[in-house]
C-alpha positions as CSV (number, residue, x, y, z in Angstrom):
1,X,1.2,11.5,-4.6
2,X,5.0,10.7,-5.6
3,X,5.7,10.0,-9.3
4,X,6.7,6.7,-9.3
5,X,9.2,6.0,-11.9
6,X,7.6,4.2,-15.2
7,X,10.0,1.2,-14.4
8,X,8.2,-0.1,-11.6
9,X,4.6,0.2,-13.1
10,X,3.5,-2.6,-15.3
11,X,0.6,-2.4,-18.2
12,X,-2.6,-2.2,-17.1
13,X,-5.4,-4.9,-17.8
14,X,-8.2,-2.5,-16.9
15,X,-10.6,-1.3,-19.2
16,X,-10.6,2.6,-20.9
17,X,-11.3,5.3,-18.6
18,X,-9.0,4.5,-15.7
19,X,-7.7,7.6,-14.3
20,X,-4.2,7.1,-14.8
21,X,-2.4,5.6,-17.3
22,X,0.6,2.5,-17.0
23,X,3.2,3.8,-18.8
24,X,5.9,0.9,-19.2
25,X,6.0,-2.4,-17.9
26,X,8.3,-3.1,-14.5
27,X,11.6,-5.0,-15.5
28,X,13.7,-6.5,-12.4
29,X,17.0,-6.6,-14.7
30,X,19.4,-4.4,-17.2
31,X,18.4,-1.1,-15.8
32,X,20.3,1.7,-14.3
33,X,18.8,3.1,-11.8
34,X,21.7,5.7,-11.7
35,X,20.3,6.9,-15.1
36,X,16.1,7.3,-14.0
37,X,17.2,8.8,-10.5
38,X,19.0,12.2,-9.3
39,X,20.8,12.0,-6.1
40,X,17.9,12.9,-3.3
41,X,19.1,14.6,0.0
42,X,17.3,13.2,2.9
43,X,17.5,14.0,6.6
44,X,21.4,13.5,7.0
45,X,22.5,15.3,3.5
46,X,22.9,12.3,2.3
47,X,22.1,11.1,-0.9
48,X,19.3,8.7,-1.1
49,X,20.7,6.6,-4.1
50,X,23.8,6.3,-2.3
51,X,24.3,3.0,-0.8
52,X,25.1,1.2,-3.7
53,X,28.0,3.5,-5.0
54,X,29.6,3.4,-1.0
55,X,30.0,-0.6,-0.3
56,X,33.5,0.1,-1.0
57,X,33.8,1.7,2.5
58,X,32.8,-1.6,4.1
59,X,35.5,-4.8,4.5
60,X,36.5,-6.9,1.9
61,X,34.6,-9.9,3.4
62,X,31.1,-8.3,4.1
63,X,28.3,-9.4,1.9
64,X,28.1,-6.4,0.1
65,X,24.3,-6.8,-1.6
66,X,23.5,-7.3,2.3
67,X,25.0,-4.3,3.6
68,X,23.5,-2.2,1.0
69,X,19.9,-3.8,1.2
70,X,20.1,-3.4,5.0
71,X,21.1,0.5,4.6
72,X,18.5,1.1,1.9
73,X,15.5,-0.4,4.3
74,X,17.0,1.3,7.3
75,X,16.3,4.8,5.4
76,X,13.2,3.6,3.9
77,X,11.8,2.9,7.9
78,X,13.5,6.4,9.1
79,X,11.6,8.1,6.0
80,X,8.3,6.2,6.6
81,X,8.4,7.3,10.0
82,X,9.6,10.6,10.0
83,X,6.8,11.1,7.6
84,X,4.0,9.4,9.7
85,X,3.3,6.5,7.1
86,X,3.5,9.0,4.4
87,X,0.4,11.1,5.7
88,X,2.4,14.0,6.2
89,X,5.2,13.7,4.0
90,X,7.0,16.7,2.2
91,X,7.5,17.0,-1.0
92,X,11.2,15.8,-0.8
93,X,10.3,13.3,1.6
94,X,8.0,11.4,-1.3
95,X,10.8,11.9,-3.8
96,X,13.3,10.8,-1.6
97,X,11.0,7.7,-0.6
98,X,10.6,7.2,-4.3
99,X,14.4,7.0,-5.2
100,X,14.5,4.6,-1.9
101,X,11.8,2.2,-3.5
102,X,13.6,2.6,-6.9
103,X,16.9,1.0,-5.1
104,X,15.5,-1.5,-3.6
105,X,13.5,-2.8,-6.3
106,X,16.6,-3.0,-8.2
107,X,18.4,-4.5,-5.5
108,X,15.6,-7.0,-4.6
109,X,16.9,-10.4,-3.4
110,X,13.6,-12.4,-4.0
111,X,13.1,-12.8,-8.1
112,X,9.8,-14.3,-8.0
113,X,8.3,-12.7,-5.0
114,X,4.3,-14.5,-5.8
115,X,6.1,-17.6,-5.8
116,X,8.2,-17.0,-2.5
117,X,7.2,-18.9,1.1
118,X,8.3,-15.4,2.0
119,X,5.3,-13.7,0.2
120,X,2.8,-15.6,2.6
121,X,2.4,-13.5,6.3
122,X,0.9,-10.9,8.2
123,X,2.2,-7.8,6.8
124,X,1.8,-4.5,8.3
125,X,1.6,-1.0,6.4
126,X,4.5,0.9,7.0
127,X,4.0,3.8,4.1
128,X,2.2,4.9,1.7
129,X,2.5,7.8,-1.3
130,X,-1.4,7.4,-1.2
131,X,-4.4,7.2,1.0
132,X,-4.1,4.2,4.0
133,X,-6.8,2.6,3.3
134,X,-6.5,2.3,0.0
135,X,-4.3,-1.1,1.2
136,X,-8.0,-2.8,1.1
137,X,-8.7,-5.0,-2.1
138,X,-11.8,-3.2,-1.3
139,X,-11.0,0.1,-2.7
140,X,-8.7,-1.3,-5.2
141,X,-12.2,-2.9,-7.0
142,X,-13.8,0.2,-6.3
143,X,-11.4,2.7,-7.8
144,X,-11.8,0.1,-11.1
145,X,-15.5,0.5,-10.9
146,X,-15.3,4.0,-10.7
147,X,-13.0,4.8,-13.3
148,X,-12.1,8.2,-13.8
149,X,-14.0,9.4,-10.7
150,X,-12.0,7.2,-8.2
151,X,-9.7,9.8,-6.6
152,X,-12.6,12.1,-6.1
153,X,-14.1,9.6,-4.3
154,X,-10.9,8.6,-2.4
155,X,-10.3,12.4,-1.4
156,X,-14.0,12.6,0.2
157,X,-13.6,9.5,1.7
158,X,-10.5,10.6,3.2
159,X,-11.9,13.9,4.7
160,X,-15.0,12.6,5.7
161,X,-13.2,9.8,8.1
162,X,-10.3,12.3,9.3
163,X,-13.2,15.2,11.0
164,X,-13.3,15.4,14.7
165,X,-10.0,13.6,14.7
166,X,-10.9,10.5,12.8
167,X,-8.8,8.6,10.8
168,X,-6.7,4.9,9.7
169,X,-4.9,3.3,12.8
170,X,-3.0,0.4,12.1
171,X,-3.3,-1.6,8.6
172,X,-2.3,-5.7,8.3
173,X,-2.2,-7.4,4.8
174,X,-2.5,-11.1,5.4
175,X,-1.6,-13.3,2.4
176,X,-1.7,-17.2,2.1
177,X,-0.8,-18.5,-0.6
178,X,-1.8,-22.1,0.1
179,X,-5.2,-21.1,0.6
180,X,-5.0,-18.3,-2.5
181,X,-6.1,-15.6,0.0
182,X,-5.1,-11.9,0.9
183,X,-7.5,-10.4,3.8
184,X,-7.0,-6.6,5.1
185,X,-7.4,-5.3,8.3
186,X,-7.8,-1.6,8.5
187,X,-8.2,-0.4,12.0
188,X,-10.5,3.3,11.6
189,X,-11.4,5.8,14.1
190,X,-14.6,7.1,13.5
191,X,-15.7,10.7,14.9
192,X,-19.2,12.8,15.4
193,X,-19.7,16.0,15.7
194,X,-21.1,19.2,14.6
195,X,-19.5,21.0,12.1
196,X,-18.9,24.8,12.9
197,X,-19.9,24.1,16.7
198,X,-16.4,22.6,17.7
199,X,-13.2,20.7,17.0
200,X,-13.8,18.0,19.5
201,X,-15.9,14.8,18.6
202,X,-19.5,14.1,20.2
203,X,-18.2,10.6,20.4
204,X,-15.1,8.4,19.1
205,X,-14.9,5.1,18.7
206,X,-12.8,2.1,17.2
207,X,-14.0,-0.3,14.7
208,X,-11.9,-2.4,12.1
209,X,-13.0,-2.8,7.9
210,X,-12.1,-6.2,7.3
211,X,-11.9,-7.1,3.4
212,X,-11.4,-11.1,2.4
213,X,-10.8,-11.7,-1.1
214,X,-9.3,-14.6,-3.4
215,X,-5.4,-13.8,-4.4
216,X,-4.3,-16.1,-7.4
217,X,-0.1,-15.5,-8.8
218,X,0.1,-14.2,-12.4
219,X,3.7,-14.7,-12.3
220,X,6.6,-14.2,-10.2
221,X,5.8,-10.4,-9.5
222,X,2.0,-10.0,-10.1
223,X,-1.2,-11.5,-7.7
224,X,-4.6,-11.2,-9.0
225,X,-7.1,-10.3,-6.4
226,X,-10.7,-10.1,-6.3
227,X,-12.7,-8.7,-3.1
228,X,-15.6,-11.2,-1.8
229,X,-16.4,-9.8,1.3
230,X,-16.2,-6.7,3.7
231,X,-17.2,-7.2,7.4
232,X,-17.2,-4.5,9.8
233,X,-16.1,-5.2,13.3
234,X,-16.7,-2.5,16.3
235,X,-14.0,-2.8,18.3
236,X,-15.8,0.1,21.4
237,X,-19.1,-1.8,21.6
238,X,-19.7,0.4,24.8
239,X,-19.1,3.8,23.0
240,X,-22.5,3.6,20.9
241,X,-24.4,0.8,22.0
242,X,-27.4,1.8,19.4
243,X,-24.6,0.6,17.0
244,X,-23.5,-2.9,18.1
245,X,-26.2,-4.4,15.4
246,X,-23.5,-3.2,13.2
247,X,-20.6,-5.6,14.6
248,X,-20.4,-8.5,12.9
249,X,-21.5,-7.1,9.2
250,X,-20.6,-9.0,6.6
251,X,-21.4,-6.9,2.7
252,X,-20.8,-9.7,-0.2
253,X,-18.7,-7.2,-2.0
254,X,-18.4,-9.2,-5.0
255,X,-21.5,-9.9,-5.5
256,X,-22.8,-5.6,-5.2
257,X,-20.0,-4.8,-7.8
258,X,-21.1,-7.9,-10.3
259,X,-24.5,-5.9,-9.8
260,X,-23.1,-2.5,-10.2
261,X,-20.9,-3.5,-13.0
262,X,-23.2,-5.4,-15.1
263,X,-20.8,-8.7,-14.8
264,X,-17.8,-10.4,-13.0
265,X,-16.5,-8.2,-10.2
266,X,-13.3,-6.6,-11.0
267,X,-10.2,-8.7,-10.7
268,X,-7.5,-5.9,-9.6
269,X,-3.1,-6.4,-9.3
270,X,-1.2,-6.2,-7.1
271,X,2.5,-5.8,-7.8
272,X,5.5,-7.1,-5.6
273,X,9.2,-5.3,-6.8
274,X,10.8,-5.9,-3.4
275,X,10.3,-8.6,-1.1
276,X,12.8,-10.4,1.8
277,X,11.6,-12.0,5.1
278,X,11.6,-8.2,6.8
279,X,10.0,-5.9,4.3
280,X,8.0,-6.3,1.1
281,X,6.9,-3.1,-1.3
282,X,4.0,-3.2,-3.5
283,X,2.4,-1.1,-6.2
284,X,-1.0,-0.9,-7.4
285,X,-1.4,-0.7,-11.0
286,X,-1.9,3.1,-11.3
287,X,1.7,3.0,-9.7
288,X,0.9,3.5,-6.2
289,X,3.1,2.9,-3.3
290,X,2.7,0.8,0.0
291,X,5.7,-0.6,1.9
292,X,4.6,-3.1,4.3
293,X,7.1,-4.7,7.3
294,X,6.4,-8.1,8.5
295,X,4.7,-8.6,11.7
């Protein structure tokens, strides 16, 4: 994963033994982005950080924070694209999308993004400098619970779904604010076979983790979240049949992690440094990336 610039991370609230540690809080004003980022060539030899040095090249009456904003998410797109939401980015690709995300955060037209109509929709994944389905409040409680341990877990996780072809498919974030609710969709492929035997699946099938949990504003940047429920929904009932008990599933997530943790289930955050009514980017507190466009 990219090193996300200290300036977009805020302090963590968790408790000792997270994996990673927030190094300084995210501040939306009186920084210079031209002195935390280097120039990035991208695809057109270009420099990522650009856009905001070359409004002069554009007409005296263009809106000139518009022009720039517009350029900086029409990279950010190309990138996340080019790089298959991220999954097979380079390693210039993740510093050039990080230089991206540092722009736009700085040039973010929304100050208090939590407190925003905008911040309510159906928002779909876009990229990521991490795994997919880490969008999930799911695995954002479960990377608290497991402390230390999470991105060994996150790694497995991710191989055991991608065999035989596996894999995420499409990921929605749906917030509402009136209701204080954020629900994920995460759209997974799920493979069989024998390992050693052959490359190709026994069987493949569709299915969707759906995660509901309650989303609260901290301030104008931060939303609280805490998981309450994962249902599973199988989306090829006539692939496996001998599985269609499964559809339907409901786990009471909160409730297995108030057991596992010995108390309240963990209440994770979810940071907004760039929101408008096409595209909103979010970190996680270890300083993960996921750029979302609206559906």
């Amino acid at each position: 994963m990219a090193t996300l610039p200290s300036v977009l991370i805020r302090p963590s609230t968790a408790a000792p033994g997270r994996a990673k540690t927030i190094s300084a809080p995210y501040r939306r004003g009186g920084v210079s982005v031209r002195a935390l980022v280097e120039p990035v060539t991208i695809g057109d030899g270009t420099a990522a950080s650009s856009d905001l040095r070359n409004e002069s090249r554009f007409g005296a009456g263009a809106n000139m924070a518009d022009v720039a904003g517009a350029r900086l998410k029409k990279r950010v797109m190309a990138l996340a694209a080019g790089s298959g939401r991220g999954l097979d980015a380079t390693a210039a690709q993740k510093k050039a999308m990080a230089a991206l995300v540092l722009d736009l955060a700085t040039a973010n037209p929304t100050p208090n993004p939590t407190g925003s109509l905008l911040f309510s929709g159906d928002w779909e994944l876009v990229y990521s400098d991490t795994f997919l389905f880490r969008s999930s409040p799911f695995f954002w409680s479960l990377g608290s619970l497991l402390g230390n341990n999470a991105d060994f877990f996150f790694a497995a996780h991710s191989h055991q779904t991608g065999m035989f072809g596996g894999g995420v498919g499409r990921v929605v974030q749906s917030i509402d604010m009136a209701q204080n609710r954020l629900v994920s969709d995460c759209i997974v492929k799920a493979s069989l076979g024998v390992p050693l035997v052959g490359f190709s699946p026994i069987f493949a099938g569709f299915g969707s983790v759906i995660t509901s949990g309650r989303a609260s504003a901290v301030d104008g940047t931060r939303l609280a979240v805490t998981a309450e429920t994962t249902t599973v929904r199988q989306d090829d009932a006539n692939v496996l049949p001998q599985l269609n008990f499964l559809n339907g599933t409901s786990v009471p997530v909160e409730a297995v992690m108030q057991q596992i943790g010995g108390g309240s289930a963990p209440e994770v955050y979810l940071d907004t440094v760039y929101l408008d009514d096409e595209l909103r980017v979010s970190t996680l507190e270890d300083g993960s990336v996921f750029v979302y466009q609206r559906t």
